[in-house]
C-alpha positions in Angstrom: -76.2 82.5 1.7 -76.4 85.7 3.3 -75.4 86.6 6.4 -78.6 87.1 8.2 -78.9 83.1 7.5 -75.5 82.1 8.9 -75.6 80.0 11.9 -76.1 82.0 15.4 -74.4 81.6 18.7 -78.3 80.5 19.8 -78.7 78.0 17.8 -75.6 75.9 19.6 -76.8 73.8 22.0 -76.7 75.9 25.8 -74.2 74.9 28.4 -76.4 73.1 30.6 -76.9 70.5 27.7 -73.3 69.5 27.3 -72.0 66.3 28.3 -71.3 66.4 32.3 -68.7 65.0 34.0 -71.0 62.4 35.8 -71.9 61.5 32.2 -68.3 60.5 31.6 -67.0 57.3 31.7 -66.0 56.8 35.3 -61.9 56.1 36.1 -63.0 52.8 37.8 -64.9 52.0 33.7 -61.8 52.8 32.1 -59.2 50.6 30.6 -56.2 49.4 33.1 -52.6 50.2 32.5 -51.6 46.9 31.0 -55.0 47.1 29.1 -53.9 50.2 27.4 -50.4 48.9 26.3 -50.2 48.2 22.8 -48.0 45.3 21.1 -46.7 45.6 17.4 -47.1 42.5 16.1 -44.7 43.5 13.2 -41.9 44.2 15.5 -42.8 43.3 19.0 -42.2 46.9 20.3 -44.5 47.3 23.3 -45.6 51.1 23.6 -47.2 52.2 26.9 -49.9 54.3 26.5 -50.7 53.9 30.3 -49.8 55.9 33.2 -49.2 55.1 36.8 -52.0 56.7 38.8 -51.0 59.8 40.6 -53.0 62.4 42.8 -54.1 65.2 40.9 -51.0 68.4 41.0 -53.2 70.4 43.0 -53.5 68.5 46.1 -49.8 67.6 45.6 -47.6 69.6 48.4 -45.0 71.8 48.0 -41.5 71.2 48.9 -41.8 73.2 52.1 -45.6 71.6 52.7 -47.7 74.2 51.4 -50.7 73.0 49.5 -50.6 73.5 46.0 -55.0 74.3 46.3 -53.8 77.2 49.1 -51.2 78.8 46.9 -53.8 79.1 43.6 -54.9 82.4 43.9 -58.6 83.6 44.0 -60.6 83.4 40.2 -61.3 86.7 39.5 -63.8 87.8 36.8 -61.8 91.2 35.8 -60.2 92.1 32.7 -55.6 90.8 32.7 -54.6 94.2 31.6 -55.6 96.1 34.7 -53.1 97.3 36.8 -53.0 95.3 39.9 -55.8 92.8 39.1 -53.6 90.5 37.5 -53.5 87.6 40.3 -50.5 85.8 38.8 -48.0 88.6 38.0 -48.9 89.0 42.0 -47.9 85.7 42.8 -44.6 85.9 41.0 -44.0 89.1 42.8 -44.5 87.8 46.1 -42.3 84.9 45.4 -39.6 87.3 44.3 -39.9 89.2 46.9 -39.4 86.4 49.2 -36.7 84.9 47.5 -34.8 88.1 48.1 -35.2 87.8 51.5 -33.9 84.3 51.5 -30.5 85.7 49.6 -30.4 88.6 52.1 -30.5 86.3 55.1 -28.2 83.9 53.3 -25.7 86.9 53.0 -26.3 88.1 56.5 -25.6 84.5 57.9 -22.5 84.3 55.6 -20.7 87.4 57.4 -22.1 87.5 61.0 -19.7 86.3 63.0 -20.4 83.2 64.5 -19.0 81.6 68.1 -17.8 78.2 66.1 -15.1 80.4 63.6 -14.4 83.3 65.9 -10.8 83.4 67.2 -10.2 83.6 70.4 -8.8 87.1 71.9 -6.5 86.7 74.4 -5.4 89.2 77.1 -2.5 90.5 75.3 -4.6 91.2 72.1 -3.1 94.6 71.0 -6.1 96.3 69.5 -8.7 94.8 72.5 -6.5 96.9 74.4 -7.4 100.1 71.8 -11.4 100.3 73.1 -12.2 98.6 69.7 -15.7 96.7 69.4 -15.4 92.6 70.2 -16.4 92.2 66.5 -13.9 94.1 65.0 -11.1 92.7 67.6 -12.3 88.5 66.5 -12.2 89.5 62.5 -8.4 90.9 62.6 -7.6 88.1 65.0 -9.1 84.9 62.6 -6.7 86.7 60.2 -4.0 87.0 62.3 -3.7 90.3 62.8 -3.2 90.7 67.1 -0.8 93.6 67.3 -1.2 97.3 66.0 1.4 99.1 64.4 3.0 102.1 65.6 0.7 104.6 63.7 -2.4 102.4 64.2 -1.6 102.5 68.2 -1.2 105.9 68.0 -4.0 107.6 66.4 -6.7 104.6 67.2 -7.7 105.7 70.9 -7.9 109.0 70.1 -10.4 108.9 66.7 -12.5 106.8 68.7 -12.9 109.5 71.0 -14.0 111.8 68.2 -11.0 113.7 68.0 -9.3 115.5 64.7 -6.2 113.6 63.9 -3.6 114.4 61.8 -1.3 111.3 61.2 2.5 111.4 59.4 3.4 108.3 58.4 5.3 106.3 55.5 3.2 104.2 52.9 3.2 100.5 54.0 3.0 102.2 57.6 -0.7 100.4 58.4 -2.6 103.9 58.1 -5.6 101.4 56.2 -6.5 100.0 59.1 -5.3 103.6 61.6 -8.4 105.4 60.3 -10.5 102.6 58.9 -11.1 100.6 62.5 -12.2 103.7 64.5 -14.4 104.7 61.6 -16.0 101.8 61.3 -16.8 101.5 65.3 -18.3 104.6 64.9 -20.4 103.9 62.5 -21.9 100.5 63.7 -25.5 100.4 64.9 -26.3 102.7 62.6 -27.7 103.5 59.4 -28.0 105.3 55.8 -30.1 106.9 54.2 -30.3 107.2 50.4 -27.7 108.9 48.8 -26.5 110.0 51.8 -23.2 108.2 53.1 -22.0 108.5 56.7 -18.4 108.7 55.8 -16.2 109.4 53.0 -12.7 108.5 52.4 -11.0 110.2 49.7 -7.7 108.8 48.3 -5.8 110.3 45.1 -5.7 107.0 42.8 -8.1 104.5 41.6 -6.0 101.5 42.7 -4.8 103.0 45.9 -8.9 103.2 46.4 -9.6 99.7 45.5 -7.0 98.2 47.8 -8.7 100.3 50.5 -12.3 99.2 49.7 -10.7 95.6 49.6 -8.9 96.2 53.2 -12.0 97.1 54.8 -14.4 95.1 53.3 -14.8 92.2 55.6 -14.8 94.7 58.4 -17.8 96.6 57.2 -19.7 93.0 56.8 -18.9 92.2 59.8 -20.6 95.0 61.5 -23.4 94.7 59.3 -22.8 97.9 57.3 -22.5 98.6 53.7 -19.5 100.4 51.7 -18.8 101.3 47.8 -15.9 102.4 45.8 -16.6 105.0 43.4 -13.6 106.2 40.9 -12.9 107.1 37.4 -12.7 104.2 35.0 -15.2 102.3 36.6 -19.0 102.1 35.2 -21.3 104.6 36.6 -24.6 103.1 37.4 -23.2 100.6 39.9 -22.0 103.5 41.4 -25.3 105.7 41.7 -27.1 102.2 41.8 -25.1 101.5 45.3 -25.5 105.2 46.4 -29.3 105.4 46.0 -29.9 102.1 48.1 -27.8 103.7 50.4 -23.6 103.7 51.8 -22.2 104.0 55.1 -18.6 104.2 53.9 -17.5 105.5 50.9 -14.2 105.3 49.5 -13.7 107.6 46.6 -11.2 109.8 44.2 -11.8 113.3 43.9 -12.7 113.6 40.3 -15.5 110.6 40.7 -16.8 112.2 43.7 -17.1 115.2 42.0 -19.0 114.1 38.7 -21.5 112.2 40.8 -22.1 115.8 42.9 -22.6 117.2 39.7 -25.3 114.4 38.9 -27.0 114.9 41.8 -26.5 111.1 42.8 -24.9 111.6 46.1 -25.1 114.4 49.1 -22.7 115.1 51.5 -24.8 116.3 54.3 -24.9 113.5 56.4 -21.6 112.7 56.2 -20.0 112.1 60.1 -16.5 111.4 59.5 -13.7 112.4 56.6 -10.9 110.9 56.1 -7.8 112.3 53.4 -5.3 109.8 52.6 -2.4 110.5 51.7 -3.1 113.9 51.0 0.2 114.9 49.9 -0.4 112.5 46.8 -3.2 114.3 45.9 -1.7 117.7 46.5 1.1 116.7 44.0 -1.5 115.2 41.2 -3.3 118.9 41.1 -6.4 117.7 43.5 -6.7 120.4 46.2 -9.4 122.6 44.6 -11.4 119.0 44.2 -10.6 118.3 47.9 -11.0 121.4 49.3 -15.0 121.8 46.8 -15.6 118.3 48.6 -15.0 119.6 52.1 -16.9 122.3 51.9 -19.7 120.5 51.1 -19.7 118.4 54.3 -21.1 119.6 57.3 -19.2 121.4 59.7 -18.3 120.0 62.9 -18.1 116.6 61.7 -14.6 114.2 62.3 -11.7 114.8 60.0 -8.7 112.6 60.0 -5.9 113.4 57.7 -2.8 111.1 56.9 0.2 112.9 54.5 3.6 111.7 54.6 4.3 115.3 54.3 2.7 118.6 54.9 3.8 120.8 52.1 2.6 121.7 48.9 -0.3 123.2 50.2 -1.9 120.3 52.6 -0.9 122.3 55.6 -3.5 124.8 54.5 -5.9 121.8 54.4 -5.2 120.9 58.4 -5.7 124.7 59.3 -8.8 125.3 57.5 -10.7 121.9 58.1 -9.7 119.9 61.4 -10.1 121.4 64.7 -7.5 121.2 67.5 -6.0 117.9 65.9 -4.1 115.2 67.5 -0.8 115.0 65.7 0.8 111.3 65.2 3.8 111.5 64.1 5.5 107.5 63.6 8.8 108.5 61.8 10.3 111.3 59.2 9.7 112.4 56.3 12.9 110.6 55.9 14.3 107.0 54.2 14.2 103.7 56.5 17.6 102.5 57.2 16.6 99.8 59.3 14.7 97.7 57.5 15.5 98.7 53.7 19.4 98.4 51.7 20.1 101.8 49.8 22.5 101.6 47.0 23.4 104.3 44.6 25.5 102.4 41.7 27.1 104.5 39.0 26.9 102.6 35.7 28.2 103.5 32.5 26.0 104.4 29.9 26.9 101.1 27.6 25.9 98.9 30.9 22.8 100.4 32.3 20.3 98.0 30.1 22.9 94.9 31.1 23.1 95.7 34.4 19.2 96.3 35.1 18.4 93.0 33.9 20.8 91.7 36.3 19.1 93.1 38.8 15.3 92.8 37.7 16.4 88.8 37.6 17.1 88.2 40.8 14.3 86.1 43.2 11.2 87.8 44.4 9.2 91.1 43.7 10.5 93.7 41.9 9.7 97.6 41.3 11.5 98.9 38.0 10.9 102.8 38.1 11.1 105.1 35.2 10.8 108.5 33.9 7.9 107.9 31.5 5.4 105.9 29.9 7.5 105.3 26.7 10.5 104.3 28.9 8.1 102.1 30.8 7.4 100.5 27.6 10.9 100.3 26.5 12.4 99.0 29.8 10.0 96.0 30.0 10.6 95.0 26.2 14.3 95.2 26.8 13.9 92.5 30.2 12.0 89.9 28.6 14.4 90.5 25.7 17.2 89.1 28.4 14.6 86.6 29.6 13.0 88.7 32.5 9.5 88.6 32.6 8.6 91.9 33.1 4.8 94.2 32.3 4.4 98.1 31.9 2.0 100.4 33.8 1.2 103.7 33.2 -1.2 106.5 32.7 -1.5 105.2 28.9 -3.5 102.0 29.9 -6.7 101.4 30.0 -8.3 100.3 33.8 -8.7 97.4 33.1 -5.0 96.5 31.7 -3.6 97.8 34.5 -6.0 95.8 36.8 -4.5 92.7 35.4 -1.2 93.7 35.4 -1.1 94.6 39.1 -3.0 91.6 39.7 -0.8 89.2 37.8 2.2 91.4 40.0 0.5 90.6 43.0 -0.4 86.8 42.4 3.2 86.4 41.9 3.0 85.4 38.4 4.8 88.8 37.1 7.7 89.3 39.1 9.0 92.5 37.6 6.5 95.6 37.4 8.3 98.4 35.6 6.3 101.7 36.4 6.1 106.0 36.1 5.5 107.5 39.1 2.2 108.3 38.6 0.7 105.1 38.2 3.4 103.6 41.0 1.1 105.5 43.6 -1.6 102.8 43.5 1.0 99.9 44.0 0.6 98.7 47.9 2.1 95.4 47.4 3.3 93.4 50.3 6.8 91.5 49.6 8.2 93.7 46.9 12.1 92.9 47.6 13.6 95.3 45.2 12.8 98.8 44.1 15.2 99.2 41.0 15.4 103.1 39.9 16.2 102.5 36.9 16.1 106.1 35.8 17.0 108.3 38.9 13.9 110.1 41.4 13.5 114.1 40.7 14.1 114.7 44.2 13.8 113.5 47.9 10.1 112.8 48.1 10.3 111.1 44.9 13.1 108.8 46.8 10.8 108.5 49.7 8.0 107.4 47.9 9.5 105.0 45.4 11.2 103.4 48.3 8.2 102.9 49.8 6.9 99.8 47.9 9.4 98.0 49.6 10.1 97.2 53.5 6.3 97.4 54.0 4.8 96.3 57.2 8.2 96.0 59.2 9.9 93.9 56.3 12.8 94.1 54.8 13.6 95.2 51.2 16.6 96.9 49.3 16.3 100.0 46.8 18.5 100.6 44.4 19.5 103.7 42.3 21.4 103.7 38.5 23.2 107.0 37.9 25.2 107.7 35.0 28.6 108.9 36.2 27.6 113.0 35.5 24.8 112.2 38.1 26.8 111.5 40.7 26.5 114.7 42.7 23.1 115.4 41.8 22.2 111.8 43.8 24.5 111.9 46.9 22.9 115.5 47.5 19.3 114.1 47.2 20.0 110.4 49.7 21.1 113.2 52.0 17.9 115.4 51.5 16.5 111.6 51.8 18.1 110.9 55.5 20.1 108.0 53.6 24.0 107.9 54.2 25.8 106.1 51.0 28.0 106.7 48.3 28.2 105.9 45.1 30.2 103.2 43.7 31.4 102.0 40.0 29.1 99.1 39.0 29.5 97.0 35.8 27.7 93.6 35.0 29.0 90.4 36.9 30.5 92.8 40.0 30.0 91.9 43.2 28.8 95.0 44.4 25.5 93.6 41.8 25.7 90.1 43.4 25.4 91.7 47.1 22.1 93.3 46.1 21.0 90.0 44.6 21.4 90.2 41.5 22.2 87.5 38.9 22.4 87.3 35.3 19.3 86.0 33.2 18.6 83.3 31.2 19.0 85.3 28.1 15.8 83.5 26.2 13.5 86.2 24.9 10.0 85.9 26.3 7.1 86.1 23.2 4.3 88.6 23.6 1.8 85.7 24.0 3.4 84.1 27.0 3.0 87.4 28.9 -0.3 87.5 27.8 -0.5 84.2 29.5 0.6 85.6 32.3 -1.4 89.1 32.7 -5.0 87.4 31.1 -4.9 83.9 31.1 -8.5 83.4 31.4 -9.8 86.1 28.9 -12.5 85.3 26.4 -12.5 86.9 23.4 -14.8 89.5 22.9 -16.1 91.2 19.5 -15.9 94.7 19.9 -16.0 97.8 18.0 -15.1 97.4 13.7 -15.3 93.5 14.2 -11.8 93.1 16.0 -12.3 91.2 18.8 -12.0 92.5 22.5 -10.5 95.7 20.8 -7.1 93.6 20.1 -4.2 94.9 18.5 -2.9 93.4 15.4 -1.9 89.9 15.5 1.5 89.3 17.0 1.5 92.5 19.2 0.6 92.4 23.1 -1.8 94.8 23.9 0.7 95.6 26.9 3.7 95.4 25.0 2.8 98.9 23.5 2.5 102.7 24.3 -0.5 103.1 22.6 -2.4 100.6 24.4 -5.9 102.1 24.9 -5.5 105.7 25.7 -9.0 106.8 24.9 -11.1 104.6 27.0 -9.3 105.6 30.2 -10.3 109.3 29.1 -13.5 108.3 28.6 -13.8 106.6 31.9 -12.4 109.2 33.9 -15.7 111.4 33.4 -15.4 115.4 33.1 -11.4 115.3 33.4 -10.0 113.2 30.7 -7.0 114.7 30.4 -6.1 113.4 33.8 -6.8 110.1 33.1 -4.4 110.2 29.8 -1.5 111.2 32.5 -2.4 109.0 34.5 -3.6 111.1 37.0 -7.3 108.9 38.8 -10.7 110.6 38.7 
């Protein structure tokens, strides 16, 4: 046959000859239900063939009593593949759209204080009496918080006037909430732009700046603001995700802050308030030419607030070249607490020092164990769980996220003993520490001062305690003095009282496996495959990934952007 002779579209019968609806059989013609249900005589199954008679799914309503025929969008005669003539890809749109909206409020209604949860604020509310908003005043008080401390009295009244302040003040002081709460008020009724944030807060350490971020966080949902951490270790795009939608406080490390200048995914010129804390930290990790790069990039005339324990090492020439005609808040000395801390110095022979630190690290509570370096850290921890102490490393040569768990394991309670460098001990702001063991003794005063400072936080009290070998005993009674703290040392072996005074107590003795710390540090991990088929990057079987100092080194350089060799000394960008 050849083609000419095939049959042609005009030869089917036309469209107005097919069989009409009103040439159907009608519904009222057609079998019932129980006429359609068919018996097998075989096994007596009956098999229902019928269905119950329901109203067609477009004149069915929707759940919130929309007709379904109102929804249907228009028939439309053009082509699918046009952009923006593709009725049902509009549809979904529009219900995403909305659905977003529904989260948003959701959200919104979540935080927004409401009349049937707020605490009351009584006349003697402390920070009512500061000028703070009614907002900020209720969300401290449903958490308890009613009276400021010292430093947070202090420098409160006069930020919210828009002054330059310059705050001295020991960690665990309450400087979070000093510059955080006048901030804040400033900031409220406002808003951001993208990529622009309205204030910056710049902190030397990546846990230091996520205790911050968590401190003020229900504050800034409260007064309907929004707020991001940015630091080294931590993914990018959230970061620049966060930043292009928009921040009115950020809370950042140096080296972060400057890798996403580089990238162009922030600006600094609408930035109203700057706030350094503890700039002395950061002038001892080598971050003054970040800072000051930063800084200039602000515009001038804008609030400054600056909080150092101390004002050497070059953050004096930070005060005199960025804040104008500052307040100064001083709350104490760049001296030790003797009122609410214990200072021991105990010499120790070198046979007893392991003996008599497990003594120690076994009494009740929190406990600090400080060391030289990351290899002592490591060594130290292994030795107390070898006496049946359980006891985790930090240190620069973690990875992020290891020392996440670790520090949150230590502040759950779970880990009682954190053994640290000095370095990564700058990001520990843990309330209730009871002991800070120096295991290995401070370089000098401000070493003393700031190890000491994990304890006796917040008005508490706390003991520290220093191990010298007996040729060290000069070398420490010169530095307490340097220190402001009066004490001498004394001969300490294992079992003496002077050890049973500053609680200590000898431990159980039964070595503590690598998994049962990993029980403690990640007990909800799943395991991961990662890179060459291992799984979650795990060491060989039988080895903690904690217990080690090779634990992950590169991806903390990797993570810490343009400056990795920070991040492998532990030093935050």
């Amino acid at each position: 046959m050849r083609r000419d002779e095939w049959s042609r579209r005009d030869d089917r019968p036309r469209r107005d000859e097919w069989s009409r609806r009103e040439d159907r059989t009608s519904r009222e013609d057609r079998p019932r239900r129980e006429e359609w249900t068919h018996r097998d005589e075989r096994t007596g199954h009956e098999d229902r063939r019928g269905f119950a008679e329901r109203p067609r799914r477009e004149s069915r309503p929707h759940r919130d009593g929309r007709s379904r025929e109102q929804d249907r969008p228009a028939r439309h005669t053009g082509p699918r593949h046009i952009a923006g003539n593709d009725p049902w890809r509009e549809r979904e749109e529009r219900h995403a759209r909305a659905e977003a909206e529904r989260v948003e409020a959701d959200v919104w209604t979540a935080y927004r204080p409401k009349a049937a949860v707020a605490a009351e604020v009584t006349e003697d509310n402390g920070f009512a009496a500061l000028g703070l908003p009614e907002r900020l005043v209720e969300r401290l008080a449903r958490d308890g918080i009613t009276e400021p401390f010292p430093i947070q009295a202090a420098t409160i009244p006069d930020a919210l006037a828009g002054r330059d302040v310059l705050g001295r003040g020991q960690t665990g002081s309450g400087k979070t909430l000093a510059f955080g709460l006048p901030t804040l008020a400033r900031l409220a009724g406002g808003r951001s732009r993208p990529k622009q944030p309205r204030s910056v807060v710049l902190v030397p350490t990546r846990e230091l700046a996520m205790q911050v971020a968590d401190a003020l966080e229900p504050l800034v949902h409260v007064l309907g603001l929004r707020h991001k951490l940015v630091a080294g270790g931590l993914s990018y795009e959230p970061q620049i995700s966060a930043l292009a939608r928009g921040v009115d406080l950020l809370v950042a490390t140096p080296g972060r802050l400057g890798d996403l200048l580089e990238r162009g995914a922030v600006e600094l010129d609408g930035v109203e308030v700057a706030i350094l804390d503890e700039a002395d930290h950061m002038a001892d990790m080598g971050f003054l030419p970040e800072v000051t790069a930063i800084l200039d990039r602000m515009p001038a005339g804008g609030q400054r607030l600056l909080f150092s324990a101390t004002l050497d090492r070059g953050v004096d020439g930070l005060v005199e070249r960025y804040l104008t005609d500052p307040v100064v808040h001083s709350t104490d000395d760049a001296t030790a607490s003797v009122e609410t801390m214990e200072h021991h110095l105990f010499l120790v022979e070198p046979q007893h020092k392991k003996v008599v630190t497990a003594w120690l690290a076994a009494r009740p509570g929190r406990t600090v164990v400080f060391v030289r370096t990351k290899l002592g850290a490591d060594r130290v921890a292994l030795q107390l769980r070898e006496a049946g102490v359980m006891a985790a490393a930090i240190h620069g040569g973690l990875t992020q996220a290891q020392r996440n768990r670790v520090l949150g394991a230590f502040r759950e309670g779970t880990l009682p003993v954190l053994v640290a460098t000095d370095v990564a001990a700058r990001g520990i702001h843990v309330d209730d520490v009871a002991l800070v063991l120096q295991a290995d003794p401070p370089a000098d005063h401000k070493d003393y001062l700031h190890r000491s400072g994990r304890t006796a936080r917040a008005g508490e009290e706390g003991a520290v305690v220093t191990l010298a070998l007996p040729h060290q005993r000069r070398t420490m009674e010169r530095l307490l003095a340097e220190a402001g703290v009066e004490t001498k040392g004394l001969k300490t072996a294992p079992g003496d009282d002077a050890v049973a005074a500053a609680g200590g107590r000898e431990p159980s003795g039964e070595p503590i496996s690598d998994a049962e710390l990993q029980a403690v540090v990640a007990p909800h991990r799943s395991p991961r495959r990662g890179r060459g088929g291992r799984q979650g990057g795990a060491r060989p079987q039988g080895q903690s990934d904690l217990s080690g100092p090779a634990s992950g080194r590169g991806r903390v350089a990797r993570g810490s952007g343009r400056r990795p060799h920070r991040s492998a000394t532990g030093r935050s960008g």
